[in-house]
C-alpha positions as CSV (number, residue, x, y, z in Angstrom):
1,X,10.3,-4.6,25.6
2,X,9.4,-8.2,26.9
3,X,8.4,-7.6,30.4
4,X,4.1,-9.3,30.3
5,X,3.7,-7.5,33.8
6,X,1.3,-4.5,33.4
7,X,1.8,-2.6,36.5
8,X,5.8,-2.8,35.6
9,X,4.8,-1.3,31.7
10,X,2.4,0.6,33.7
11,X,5.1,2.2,35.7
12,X,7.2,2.5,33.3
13,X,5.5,4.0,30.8
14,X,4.8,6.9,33.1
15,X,8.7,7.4,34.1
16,X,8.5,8.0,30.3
17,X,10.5,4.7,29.2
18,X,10.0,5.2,26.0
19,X,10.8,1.5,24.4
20,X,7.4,0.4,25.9
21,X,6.3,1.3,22.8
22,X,8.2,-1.9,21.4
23,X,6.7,-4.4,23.7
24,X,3.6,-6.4,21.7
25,X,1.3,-6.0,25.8
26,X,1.4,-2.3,25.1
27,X,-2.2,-1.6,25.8
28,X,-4.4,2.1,25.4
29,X,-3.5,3.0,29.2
30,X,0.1,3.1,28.5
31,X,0.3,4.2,25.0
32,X,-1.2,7.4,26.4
33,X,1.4,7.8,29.3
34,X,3.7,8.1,26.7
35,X,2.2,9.9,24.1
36,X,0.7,12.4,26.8
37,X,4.0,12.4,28.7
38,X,4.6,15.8,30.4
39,X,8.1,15.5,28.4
40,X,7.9,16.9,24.9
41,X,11.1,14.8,24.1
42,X,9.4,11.6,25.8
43,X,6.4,12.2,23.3
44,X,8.3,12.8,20.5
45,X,10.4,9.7,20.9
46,X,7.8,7.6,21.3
47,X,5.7,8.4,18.2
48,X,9.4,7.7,16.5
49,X,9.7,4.3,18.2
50,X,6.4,3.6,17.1
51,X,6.2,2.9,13.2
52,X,3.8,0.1,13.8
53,X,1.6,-0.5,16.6
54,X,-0.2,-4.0,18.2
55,X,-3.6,-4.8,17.4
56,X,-4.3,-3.7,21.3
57,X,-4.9,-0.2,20.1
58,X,-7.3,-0.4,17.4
59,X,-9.8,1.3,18.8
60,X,-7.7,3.9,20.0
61,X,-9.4,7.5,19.4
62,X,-6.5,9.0,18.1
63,X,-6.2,8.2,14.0
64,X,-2.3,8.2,14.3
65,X,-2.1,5.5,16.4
66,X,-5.2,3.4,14.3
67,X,-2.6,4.2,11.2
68,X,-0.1,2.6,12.3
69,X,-2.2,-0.5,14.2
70,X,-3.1,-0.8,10.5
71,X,0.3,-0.4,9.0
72,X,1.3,-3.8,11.4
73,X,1.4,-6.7,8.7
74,X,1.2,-8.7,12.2
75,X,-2.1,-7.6,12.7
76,X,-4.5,-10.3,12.9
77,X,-6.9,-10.3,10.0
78,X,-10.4,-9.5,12.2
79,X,-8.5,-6.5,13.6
80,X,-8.3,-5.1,10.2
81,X,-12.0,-5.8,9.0
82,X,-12.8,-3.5,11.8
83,X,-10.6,-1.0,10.6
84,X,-11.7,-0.8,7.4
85,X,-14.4,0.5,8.7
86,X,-12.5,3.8,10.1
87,X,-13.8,7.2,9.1
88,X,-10.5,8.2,8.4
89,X,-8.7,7.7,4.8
90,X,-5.6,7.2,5.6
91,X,-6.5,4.2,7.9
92,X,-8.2,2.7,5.2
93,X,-5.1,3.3,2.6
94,X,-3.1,1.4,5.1
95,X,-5.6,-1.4,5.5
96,X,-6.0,-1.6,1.8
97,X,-1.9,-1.8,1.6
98,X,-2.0,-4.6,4.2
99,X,-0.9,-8.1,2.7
100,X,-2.7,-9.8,6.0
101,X,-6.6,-7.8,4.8
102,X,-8.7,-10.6,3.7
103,X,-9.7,-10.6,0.1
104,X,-13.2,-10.1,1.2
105,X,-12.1,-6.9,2.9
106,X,-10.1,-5.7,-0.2
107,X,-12.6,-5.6,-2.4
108,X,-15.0,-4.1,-0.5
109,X,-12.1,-1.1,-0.5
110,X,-12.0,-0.9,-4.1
111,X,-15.3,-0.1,-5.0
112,X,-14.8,2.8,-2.9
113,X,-15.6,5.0,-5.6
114,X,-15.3,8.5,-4.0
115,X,-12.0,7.8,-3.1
116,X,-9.2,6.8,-5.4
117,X,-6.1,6.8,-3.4
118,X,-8.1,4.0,-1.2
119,X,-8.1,1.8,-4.5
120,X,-4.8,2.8,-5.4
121,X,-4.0,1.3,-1.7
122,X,-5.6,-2.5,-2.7
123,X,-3.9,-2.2,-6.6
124,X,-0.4,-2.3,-4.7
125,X,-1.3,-5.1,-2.9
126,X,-0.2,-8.6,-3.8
127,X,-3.0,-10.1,-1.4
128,X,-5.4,-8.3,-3.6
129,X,-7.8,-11.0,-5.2
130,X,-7.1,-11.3,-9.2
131,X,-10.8,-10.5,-9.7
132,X,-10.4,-7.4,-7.7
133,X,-7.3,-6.2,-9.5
134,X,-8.8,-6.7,-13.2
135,X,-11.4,-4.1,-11.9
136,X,-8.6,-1.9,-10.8
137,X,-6.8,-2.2,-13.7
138,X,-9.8,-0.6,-15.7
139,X,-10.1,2.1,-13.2
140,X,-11.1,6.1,-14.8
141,X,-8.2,7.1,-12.4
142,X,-4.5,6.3,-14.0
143,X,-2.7,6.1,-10.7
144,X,-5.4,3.6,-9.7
145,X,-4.4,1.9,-13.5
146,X,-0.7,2.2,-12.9
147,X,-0.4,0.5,-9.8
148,X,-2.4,-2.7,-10.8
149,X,-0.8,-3.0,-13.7
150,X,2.7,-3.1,-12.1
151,X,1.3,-5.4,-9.3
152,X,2.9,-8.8,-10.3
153,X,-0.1,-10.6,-8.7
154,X,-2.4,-9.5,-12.0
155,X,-2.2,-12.0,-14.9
156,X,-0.1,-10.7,-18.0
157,X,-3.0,-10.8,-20.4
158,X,-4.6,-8.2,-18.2
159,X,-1.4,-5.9,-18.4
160,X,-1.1,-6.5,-21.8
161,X,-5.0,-4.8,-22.4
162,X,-3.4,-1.5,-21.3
163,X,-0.6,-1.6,-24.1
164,X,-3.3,1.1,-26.0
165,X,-4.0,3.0,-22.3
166,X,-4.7,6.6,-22.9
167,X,-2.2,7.5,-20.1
168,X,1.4,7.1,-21.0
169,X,2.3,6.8,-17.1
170,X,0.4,3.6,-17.6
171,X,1.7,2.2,-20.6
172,X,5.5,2.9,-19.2
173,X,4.5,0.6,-16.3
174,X,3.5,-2.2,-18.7
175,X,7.1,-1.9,-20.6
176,X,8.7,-2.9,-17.3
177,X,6.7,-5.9,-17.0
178,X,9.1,-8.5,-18.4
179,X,5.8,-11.4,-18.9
180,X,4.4,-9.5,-22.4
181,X,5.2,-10.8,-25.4
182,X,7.6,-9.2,-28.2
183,X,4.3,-8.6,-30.3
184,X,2.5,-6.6,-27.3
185,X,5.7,-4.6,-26.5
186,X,6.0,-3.5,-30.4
187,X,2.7,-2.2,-30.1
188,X,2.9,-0.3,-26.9
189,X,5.8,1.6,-28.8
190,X,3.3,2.5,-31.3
191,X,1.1,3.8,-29.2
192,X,3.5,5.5,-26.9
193,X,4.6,7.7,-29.8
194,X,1.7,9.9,-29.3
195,X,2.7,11.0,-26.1
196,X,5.1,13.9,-25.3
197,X,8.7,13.3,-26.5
198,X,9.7,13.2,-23.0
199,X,7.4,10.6,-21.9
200,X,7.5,8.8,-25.0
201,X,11.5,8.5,-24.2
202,X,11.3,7.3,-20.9
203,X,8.7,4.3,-22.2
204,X,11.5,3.9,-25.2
205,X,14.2,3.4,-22.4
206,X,12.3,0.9,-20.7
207,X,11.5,-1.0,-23.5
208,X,15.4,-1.2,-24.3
209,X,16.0,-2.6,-21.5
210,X,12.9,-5.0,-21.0
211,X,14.3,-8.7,-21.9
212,X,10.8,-9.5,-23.3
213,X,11.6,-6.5,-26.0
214,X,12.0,-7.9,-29.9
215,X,15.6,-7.7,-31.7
216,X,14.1,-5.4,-33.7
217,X,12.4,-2.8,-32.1
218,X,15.9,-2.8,-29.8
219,X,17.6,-1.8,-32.7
């Protein structure tokens, strides 16, 4: 896990010794020992070991390991401009997700506008820049919708524009947000009576219970 002598990872990467995989010199050469160990159990325990992986392995050709290069929040912020260049998606969800992606880098993500689940990846993202997520937060898709407005990283009069969103998935993500005023919350209710009864009771719940909610509507 500590050793910085490569011929000793080296060598022990190809006796399959698995918790190489933890040691931040793991480089390509003896990732793929591991991963291409003649051992199936070797191989399987050292994708398990390996829920995040060093910046070494960027360029690796397999899109598993780039996933979880990009899933490192340790990964240095150049590393992950490249990688937002990946041809795979979930590569760029990860990179999208990832507090340590520059803003510039983020909002080139979210105009990705073939591919939603990408922009749903910078709305969850507290890094993402404010102008970036009152773009989001206008989005055609409502998941996109739904996670910037429950990012607490987007100002409260931009949440508060959704009170009247068409989706009520949206709208039940604004009731938990505990920086709208009583007025904004009263109307969401009114709004959220058009939606099915079971939707429109979960939203009522919330409300109940949001400390921002009026006396009133509480009642």
């Amino acid at each position: 896990k500590e050793s910085s002598d490569r011929d000793v990872l080296l060598a022990f990467a190809a006796i399959g010794q698995t918790q190489v995989v933890s040691n931040p010199n793991l480089d390509p050469e003896e990732w793929s020992l591991l991963i291409n160990h003649r051992d199936p159990e070797v191989r399987a325990k050292a994708w398990s070991l390996a829920q995040v992986l060093p910046p070494s392995l960027a360029d690796y050709p397999d899109e598993r390991t780039r996933l979880r290069v990009a899933q490192n929040r340790d990964c240095p912020p150049a590393v992950l401009t490249r990688l937002a260049r990946d041809d795979d998606q979930k590569v760029l969800m990860a990179v999208g997700a990832n507090p340590g992606t520059p803003p510039k880098t983020l909002s080139r993500l979210a105009r990705m506008r073939r591919h939603p689940f990408i922009r749903r990846s910078v709305a969850v993202n507290p890094s993402a820049p404010r102008r970036t997520l009152v773009r989001l937060v206008r989005d055609n898709q409502p998941p996109v919708r739904l996670a910037a407005v429950s990012n607490p990283s987007l100002p409260s009069k931009y949440a508060r524009g959704r009170v009247g969103d068409t989706n009520g998935s949206v709208r039940y993500a604004v009731a938990k947000r505990t920086d709208l005023s009583p007025h904004a919350l009263s109307w969401l209710e009114r709004f959220a009576r058009h939606d099915n009864p079971q939707q429109y009771a979960l939203t009522r719940r919330q409300l109940a219970v949001n400390p921002a909610c009026p006396q009133f509507l509480r009642e």
